[in-house]
C-alpha positions as CSV (number, residue, x, y, z in Angstrom):
1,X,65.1,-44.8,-12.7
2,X,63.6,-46.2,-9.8
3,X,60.0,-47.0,-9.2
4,X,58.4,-45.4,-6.4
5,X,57.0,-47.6,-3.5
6,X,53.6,-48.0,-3.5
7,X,52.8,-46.8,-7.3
8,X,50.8,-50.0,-7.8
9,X,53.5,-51.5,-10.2
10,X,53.6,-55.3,-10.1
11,X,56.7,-54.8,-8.4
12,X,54.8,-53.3,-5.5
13,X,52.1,-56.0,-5.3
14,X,52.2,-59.4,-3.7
15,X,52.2,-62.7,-5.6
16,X,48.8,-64.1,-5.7
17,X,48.6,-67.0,-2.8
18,X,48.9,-70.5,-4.7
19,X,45.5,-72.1,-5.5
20,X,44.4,-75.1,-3.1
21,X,43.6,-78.2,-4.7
22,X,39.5,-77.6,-4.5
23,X,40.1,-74.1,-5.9
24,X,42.4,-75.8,-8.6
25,X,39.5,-78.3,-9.3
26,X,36.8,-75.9,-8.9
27,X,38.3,-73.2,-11.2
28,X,39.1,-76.1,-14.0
29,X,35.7,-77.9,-13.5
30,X,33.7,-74.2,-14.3
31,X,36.5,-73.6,-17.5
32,X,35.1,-76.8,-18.6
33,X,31.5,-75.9,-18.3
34,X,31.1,-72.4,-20.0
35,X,33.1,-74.1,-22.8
36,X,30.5,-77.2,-22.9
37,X,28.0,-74.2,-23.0
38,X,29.1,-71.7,-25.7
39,X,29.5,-75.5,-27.5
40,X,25.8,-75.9,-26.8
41,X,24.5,-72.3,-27.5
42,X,26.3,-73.2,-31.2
43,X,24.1,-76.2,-31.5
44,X,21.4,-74.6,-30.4
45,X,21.3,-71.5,-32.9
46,X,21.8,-74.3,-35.6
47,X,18.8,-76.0,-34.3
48,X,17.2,-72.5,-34.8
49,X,18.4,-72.2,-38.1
50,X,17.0,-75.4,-39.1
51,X,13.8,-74.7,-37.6
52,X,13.5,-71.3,-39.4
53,X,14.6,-72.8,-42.9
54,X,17.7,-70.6,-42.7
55,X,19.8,-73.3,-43.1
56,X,19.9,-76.7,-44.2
57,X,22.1,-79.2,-42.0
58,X,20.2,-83.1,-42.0
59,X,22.2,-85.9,-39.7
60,X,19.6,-87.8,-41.6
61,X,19.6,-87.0,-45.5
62,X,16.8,-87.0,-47.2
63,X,14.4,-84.5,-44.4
64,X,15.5,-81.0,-45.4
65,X,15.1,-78.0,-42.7
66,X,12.2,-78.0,-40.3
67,X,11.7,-79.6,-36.6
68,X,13.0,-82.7,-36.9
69,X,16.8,-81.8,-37.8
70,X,16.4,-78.9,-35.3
71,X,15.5,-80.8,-32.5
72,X,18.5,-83.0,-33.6
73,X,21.0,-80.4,-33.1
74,X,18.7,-79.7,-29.6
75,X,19.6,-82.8,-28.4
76,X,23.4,-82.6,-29.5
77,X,23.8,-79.1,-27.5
78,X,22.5,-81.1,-24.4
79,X,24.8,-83.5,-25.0
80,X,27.8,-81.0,-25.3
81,X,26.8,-79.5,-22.2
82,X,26.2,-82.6,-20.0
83,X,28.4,-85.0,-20.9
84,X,32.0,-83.4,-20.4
85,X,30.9,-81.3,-17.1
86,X,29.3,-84.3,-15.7
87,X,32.0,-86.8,-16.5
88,X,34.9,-84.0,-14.7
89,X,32.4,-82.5,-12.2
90,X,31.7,-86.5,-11.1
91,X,35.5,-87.5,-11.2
92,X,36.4,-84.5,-8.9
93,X,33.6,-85.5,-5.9
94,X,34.5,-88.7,-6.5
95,X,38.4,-87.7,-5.4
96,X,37.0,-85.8,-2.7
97,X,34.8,-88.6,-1.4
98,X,37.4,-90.9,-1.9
99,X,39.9,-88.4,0.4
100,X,37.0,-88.1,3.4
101,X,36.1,-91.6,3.5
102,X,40.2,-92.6,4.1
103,X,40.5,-89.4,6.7
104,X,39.2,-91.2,9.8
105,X,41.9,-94.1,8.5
106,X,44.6,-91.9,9.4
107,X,43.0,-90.0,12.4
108,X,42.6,-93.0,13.9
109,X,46.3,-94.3,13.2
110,X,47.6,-90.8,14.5
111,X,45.2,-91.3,18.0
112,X,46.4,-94.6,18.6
113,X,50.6,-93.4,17.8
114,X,49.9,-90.6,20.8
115,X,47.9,-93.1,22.9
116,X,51.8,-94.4,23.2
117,X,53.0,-91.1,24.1
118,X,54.1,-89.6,21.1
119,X,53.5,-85.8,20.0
120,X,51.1,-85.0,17.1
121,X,54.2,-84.6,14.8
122,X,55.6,-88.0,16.0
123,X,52.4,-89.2,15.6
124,X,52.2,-87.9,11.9
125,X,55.6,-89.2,11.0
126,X,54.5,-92.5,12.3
127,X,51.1,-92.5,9.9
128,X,52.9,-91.3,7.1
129,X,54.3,-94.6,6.5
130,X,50.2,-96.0,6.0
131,X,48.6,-96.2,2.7
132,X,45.4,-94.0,2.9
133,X,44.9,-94.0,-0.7
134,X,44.5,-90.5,-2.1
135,X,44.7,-88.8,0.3
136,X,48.6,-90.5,1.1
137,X,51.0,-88.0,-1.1
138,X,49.6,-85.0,1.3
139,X,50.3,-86.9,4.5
140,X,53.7,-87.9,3.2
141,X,54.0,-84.2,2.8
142,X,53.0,-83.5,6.1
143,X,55.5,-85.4,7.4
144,X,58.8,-84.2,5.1
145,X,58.0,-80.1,6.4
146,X,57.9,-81.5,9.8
147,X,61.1,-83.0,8.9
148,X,62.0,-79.8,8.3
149,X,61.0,-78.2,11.1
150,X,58.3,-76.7,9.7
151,X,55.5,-75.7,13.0
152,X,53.0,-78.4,13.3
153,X,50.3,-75.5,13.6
154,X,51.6,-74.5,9.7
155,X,51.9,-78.1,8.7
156,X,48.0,-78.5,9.8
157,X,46.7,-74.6,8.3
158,X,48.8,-76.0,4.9
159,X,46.9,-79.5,4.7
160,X,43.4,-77.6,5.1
161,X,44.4,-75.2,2.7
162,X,45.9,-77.7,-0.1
163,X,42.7,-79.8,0.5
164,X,40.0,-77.3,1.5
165,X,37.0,-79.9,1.4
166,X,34.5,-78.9,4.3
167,X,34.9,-82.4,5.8
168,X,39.2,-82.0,6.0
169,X,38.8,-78.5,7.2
170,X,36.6,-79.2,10.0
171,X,38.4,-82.0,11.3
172,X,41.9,-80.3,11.4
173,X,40.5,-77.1,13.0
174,X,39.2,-79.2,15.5
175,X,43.0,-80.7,15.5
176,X,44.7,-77.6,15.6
177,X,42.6,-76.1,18.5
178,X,43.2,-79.2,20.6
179,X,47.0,-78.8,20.1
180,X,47.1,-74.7,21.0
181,X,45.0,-75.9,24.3
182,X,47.1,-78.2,25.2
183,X,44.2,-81.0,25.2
184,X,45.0,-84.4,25.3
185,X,44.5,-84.9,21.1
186,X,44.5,-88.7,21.0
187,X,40.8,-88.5,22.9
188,X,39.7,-85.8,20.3
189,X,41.0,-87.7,17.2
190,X,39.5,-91.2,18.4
191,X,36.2,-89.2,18.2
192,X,36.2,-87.1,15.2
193,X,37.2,-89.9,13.5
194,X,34.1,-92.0,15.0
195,X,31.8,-89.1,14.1
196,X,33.4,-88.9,10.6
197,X,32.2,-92.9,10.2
198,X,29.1,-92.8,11.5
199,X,28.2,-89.6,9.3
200,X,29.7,-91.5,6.3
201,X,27.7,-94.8,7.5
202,X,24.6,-92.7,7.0
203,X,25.5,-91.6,3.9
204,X,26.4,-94.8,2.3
205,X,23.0,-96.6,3.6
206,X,21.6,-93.5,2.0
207,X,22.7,-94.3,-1.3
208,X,22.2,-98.1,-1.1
209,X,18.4,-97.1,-0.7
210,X,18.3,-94.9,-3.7
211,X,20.0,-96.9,-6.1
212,X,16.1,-98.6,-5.8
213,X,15.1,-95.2,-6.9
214,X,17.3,-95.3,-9.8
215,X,17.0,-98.6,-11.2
216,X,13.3,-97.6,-10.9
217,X,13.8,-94.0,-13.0
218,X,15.7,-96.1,-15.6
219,X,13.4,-99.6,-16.3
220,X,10.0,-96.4,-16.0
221,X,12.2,-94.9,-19.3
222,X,12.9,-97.8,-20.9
223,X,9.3,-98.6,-21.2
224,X,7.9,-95.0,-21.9
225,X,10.9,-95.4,-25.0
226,X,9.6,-98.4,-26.2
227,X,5.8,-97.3,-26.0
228,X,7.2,-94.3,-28.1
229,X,9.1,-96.4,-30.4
230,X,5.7,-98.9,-31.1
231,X,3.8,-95.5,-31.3
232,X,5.8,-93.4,-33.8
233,X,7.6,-96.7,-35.9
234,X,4.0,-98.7,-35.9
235,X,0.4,-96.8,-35.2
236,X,1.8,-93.7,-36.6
237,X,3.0,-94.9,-40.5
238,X,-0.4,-97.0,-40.6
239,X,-2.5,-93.9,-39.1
240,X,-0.6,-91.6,-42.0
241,X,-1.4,-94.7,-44.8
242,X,-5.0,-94.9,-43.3
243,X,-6.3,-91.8,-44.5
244,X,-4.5,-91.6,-47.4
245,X,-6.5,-95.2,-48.6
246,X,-9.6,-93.7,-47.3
247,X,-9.0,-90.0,-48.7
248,X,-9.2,-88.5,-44.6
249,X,-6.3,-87.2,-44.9
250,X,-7.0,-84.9,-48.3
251,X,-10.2,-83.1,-46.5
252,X,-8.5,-82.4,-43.0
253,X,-9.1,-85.1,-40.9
254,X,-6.8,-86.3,-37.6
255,X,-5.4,-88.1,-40.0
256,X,-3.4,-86.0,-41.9
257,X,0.3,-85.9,-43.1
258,X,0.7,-82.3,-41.3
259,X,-1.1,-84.1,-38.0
260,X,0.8,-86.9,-38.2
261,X,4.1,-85.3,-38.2
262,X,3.1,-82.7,-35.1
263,X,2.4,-86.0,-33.3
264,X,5.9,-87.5,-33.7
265,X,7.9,-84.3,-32.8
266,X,5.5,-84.4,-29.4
267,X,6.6,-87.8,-29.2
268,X,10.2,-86.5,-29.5
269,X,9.6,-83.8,-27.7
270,X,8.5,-85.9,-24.4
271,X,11.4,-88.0,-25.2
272,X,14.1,-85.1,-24.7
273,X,12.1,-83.8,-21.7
274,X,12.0,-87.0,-19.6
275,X,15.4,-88.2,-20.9
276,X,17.1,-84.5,-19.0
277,X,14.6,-84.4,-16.0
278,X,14.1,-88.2,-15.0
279,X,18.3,-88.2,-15.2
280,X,18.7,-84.8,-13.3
281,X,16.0,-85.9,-10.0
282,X,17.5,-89.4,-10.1
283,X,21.4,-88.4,-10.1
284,X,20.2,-85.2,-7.3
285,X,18.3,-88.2,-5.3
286,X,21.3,-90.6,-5.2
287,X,24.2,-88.5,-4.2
288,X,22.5,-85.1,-3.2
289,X,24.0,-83.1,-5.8
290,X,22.0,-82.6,-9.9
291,X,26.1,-82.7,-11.1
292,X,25.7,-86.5,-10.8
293,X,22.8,-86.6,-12.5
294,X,24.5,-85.2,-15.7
295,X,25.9,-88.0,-17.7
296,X,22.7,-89.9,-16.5
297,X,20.4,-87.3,-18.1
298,X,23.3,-87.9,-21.3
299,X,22.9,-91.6,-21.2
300,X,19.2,-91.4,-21.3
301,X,18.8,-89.1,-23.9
302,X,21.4,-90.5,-26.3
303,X,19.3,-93.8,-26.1
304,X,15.7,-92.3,-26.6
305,X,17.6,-90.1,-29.5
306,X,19.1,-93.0,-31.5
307,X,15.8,-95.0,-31.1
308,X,13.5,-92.1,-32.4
309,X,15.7,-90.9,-35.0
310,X,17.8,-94.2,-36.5
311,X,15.6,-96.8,-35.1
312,X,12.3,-95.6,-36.3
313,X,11.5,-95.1,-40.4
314,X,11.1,-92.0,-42.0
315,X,7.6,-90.7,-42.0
316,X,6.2,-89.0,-44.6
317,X,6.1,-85.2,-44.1
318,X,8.3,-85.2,-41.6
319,X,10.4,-82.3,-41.4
């Protein structure tokens, strides 16, 4: 029996049009971030657990339930949800990056093959034989449909589509609209590819300047982590043994094991806090985007982690 046409069968509808390589990257970068989350939102709703007394789960035996072990399992869910979306999410602008900055390479390289009087196809054939890093298997490409006899105008729409970064897009619109005018493209080329330069000139001189920034973000950490390490491993035990030799501690003084304890976990507390926000404004302030800033904010917080919890004795109470 045949279907009918138009019965909204999957015979009837039209393949899906195949992904771009941004879309590609885009759709795997987000697959791995709401996994790193529902990872985190575990961790967390143990930390919860711990907190409540619900459960009992110690990284460091010997505590029980309470804040300490809780904010342990805090810090792990930031970990799950930094550290493998920042380390993919960073890898992919990187590629992208890495693609722009060798695009005015091989705009250039076509202007000058048509400054001899070649067409923009000849010109591509002839470019295709240059090394422009990643951004050489899709020129290669280029050149094999046109082999082909594939239009240059469907050649051009396929490379911004494949690619899709706004950088490639722009410049091969401006490409393709010289070529249906008729213009004379070498001119046109020679100067998108200045402009492309100058812009990534800017941005590079940009990032020289804020790697000052943060340097500075991460020595200003390192010595807040060791003030909090000579607090809570040093005036904190000998505060706690303090009042118990003087008998403060037994009739509710500052000195107390209860006091004493709530003054660590703010310690801890401030630890997590600068450890995600000093990495986040430092990574958003050296590249423009807080993705970078991820496996900074990781880095930073591992290190005031391990020095507060595995560094740092035991204090009495704590829990």
């Amino acid at each position: 029996m045949k279907e009918p046409v138009g019965s909204g069968s999957p015979r009837a509808t039209e393949a899906d049009p195949p992904l771009s390589s941004e879309e590609a990257a885009d759709r795997r970068d987000r697959r791995v971030l709401f996994g790193s989350l529902g990872v985190a939102l575990a961790l967390w709703t143990l930390a919860g657990f711990n907190a409540l007394g619900t459960v009992t789960i110690e990284l460091r035996p010997g505590e029980g339930s309470g804040w300490n072990p809780a904010l342990d399992f805090v810090v792990l869910g930031f970990l799950a949800l930094f550290l493998p979306y920042g380390i993919v999410r960073a890898r992919h602008l990187r590629r992208v990056e890495s693609i722009e900055r060798r695009l005015p390479d091989f705009l250039g390289d076509v202007a000058e093959s048509g400054s001899q009087g070649l067409t923009l196809a000849d010109a591509i054939r002839t470019a295709a034989r240059g090394q422009y890093g990643p951004l050489s298997p899709e020129i290669r490409r280029m050149a094999i449909e046109l082999d082909w006899g594939v239009p240059t105008e469907e050649v051009l729409s396929g490379l911004r589509e494949r690619l899709a970064t706004p950088v490639v897009k722009e410049a091969f619109a401006v490409v393709d609209r010289v070529r249906a005018t008729g213009g004379r493209y070498p001119e046109v080329l020679r100067r998108v590819a200045q402009d492309l330069r100058s812009t990534q000139r800017m941005r590079q001189r940009r990032r020289e300047m804020m790697q000052t920034y943060v340097a500075v973000v991460a020595l200003a950490y390192a010595v807040f982590l060791l003030t909090v390490y000579v607090l809570a491993a040093v005036y904190l035990p000998d505060l706690l043994t303090a009042g118990s030799s003087t008998g403060l501690g037994s009739a509710g003084y500052l000195v107390g094991a209860s006091v004493v304890t709530s003054l660590f976990l703010a310690l801890f507390v401030a630890v997590i806090a600068h450890g995600v926000g000093d990495g986040l404004v430092a990574g958003f302030l050296y590249r423009g985007r807080f993705a970078e800033g991820l496996t900074l904010s990781a880095g930073l917080l591992a290190a005031g982690w391990v020095v507060l919890r595995f560094l740092v004795a035991p204090i009495a109470g704590a829990g």
